[in-house]
C-alpha positions as CSV (number, residue, x, y, z in Angstrom):
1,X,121.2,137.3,98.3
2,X,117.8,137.7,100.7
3,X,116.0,134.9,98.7
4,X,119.5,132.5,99.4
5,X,119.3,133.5,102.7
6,X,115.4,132.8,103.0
7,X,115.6,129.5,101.1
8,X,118.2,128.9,103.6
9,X,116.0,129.6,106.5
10,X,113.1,127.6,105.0
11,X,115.3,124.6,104.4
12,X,116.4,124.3,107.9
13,X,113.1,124.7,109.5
14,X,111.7,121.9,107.2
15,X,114.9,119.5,107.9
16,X,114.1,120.4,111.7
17,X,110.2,118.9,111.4
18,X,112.3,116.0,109.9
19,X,114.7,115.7,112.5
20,X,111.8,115.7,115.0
21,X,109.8,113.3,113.4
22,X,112.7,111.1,113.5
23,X,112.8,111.3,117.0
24,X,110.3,109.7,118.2
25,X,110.6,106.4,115.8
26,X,111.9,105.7,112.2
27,X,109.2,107.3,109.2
28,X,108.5,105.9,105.5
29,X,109.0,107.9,102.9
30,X,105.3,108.8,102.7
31,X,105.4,110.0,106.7
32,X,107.8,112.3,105.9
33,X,106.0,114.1,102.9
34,X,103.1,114.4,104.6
35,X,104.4,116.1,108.4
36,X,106.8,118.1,105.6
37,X,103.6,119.5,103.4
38,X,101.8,120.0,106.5
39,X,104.9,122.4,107.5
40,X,104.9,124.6,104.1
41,X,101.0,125.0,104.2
42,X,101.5,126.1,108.1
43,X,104.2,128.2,107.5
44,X,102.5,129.3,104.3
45,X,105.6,128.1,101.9
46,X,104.1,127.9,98.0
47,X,107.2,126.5,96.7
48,X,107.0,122.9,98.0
49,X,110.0,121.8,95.5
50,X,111.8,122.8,98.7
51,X,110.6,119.3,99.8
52,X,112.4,117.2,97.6
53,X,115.9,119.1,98.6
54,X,115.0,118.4,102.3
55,X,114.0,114.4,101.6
56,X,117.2,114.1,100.0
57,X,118.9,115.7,102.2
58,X,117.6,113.3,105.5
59,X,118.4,110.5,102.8
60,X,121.7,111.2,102.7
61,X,121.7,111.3,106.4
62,X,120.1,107.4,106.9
63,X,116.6,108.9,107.7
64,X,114.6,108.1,104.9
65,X,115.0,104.3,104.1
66,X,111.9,102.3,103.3
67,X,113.4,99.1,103.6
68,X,114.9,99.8,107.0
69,X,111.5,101.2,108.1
70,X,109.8,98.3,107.3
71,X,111.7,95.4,108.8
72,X,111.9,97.8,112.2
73,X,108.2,98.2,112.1
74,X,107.3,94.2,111.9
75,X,110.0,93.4,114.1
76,X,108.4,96.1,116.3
77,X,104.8,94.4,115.8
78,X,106.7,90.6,116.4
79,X,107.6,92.0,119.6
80,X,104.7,94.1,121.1
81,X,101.8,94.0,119.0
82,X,101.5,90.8,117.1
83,X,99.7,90.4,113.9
84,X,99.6,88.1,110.8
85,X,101.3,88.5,107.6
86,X,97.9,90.3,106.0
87,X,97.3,92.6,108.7
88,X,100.9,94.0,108.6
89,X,100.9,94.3,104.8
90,X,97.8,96.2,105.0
91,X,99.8,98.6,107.9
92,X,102.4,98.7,105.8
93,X,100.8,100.3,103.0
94,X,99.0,102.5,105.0
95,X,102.3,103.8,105.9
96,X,103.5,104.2,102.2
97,X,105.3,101.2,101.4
98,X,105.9,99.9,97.9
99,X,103.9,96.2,97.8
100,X,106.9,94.8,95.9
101,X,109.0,95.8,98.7
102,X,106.5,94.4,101.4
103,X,106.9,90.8,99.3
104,X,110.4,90.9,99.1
105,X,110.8,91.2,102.9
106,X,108.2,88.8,103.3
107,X,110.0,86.8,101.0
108,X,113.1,87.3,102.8
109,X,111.9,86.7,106.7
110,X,110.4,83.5,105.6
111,X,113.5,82.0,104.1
112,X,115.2,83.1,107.5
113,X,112.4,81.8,109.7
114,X,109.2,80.2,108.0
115,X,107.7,79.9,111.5
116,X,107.4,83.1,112.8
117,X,103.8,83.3,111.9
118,X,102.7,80.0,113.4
119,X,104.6,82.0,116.8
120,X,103.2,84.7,117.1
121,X,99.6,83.0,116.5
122,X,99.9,80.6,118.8
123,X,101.5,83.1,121.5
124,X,97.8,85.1,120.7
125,X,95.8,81.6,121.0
126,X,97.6,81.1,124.5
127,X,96.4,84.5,125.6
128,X,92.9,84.0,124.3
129,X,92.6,80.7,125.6
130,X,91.7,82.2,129.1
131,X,88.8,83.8,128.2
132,X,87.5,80.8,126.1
133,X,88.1,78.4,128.5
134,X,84.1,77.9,130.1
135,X,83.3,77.4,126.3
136,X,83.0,73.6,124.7
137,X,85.3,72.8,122.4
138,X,84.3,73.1,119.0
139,X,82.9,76.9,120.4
140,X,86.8,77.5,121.4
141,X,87.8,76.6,118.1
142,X,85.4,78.8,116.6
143,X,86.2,81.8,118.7
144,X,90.3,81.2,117.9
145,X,89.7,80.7,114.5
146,X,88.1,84.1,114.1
147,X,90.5,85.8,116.4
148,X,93.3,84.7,114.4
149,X,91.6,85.6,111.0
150,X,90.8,89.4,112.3
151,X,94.6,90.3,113.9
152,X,95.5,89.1,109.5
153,X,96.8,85.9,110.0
154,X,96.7,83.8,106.7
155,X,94.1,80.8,107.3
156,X,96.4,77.7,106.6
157,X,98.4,79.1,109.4
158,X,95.1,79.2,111.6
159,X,94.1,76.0,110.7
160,X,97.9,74.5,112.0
161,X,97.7,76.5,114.8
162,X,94.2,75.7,116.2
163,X,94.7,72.1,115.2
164,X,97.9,71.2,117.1
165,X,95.7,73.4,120.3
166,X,93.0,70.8,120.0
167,X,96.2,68.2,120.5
168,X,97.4,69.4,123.4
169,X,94.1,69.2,125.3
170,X,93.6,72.8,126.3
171,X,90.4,71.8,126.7
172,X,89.3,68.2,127.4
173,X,85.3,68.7,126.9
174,X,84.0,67.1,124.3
175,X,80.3,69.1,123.6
């Protein structure tokens, strides 16, 4: 009866580093195993099955849902912190997410909204523009091109976006 009782004790200690986790902002999968392994080796726990009971446990609950994770976290980065398709992939699997899952919401999105992309690049080019502006043009382009391509924006979609900028005469020098 002692070892139920300890089990017990373990279980709700572990489902409490979940819970706290959670509170801050929704987790992967991946998050989760990792703040949860860090908890047995700090608590000194050698029976990490323990784990797998507390994961499916803060399933049950809604906690543990890749595929809600991931649309929260690139609507999060289409909001505050905006990036191109490759960039967030790459962030994405950083954070544990299956690729096929990452191409099925990419999939997704871009039937709902093929444009989002060209957004949030030309939102960046309009902030960048400022500090390009005592620069010739071609230099601009330059300097937005590989602006774009490091925040992982696809380069067709840098190519449309720093073309129709050159058409609205952000910058009317010609050297």
């Amino acid at each position: 009866m002692k070892t139920q009782m300890v089990d017990d004790t373990i279980f709700q200690k572990l489902l409490d580093v979940g819970f706290r986790l959670v509170s801050f902002r929704p987790r992967s999968k991946k998050e989760f195993v990792d703040a949860l392994q860090t908890a047995c080796k700090k608590r000194h726990i050698e029976d990490v099955s323990i784990i797998d009971t507390v994961l499916t446990r803060l399933t049950e609950l809604g906690y543990v849902d890749d595929e809600k994770f991931t649309k929260w976290w690139i609507d999060q980065r289409n909001q505050f912190r905006l990036k191109g398709w490759r960039a967030l992939s790459f962030e994405l699997q950083q954070k544990g997410i299956d690729r096929n899952l990452i191409q099925m919401i990419h999939q997704e999105l871009e039937s709902n909204d093929a444009s989002q992309e060209e957004i949030n690049a030309t939102a960046l080019v309009q902030k960048a523009l400022v500090k390009f502006q005592n620069v010739s043009f071609k230099e601009q382009k330059m300097k937005l091109y590989s602006y774009l391509q490091r925040r992982g924006f696809e380069s067709s979609v840098i190519s449309r976006v720093v073309d129709a900028m050159g058409k609205k005469g952000y910058n009317t020098s010609t050297s």
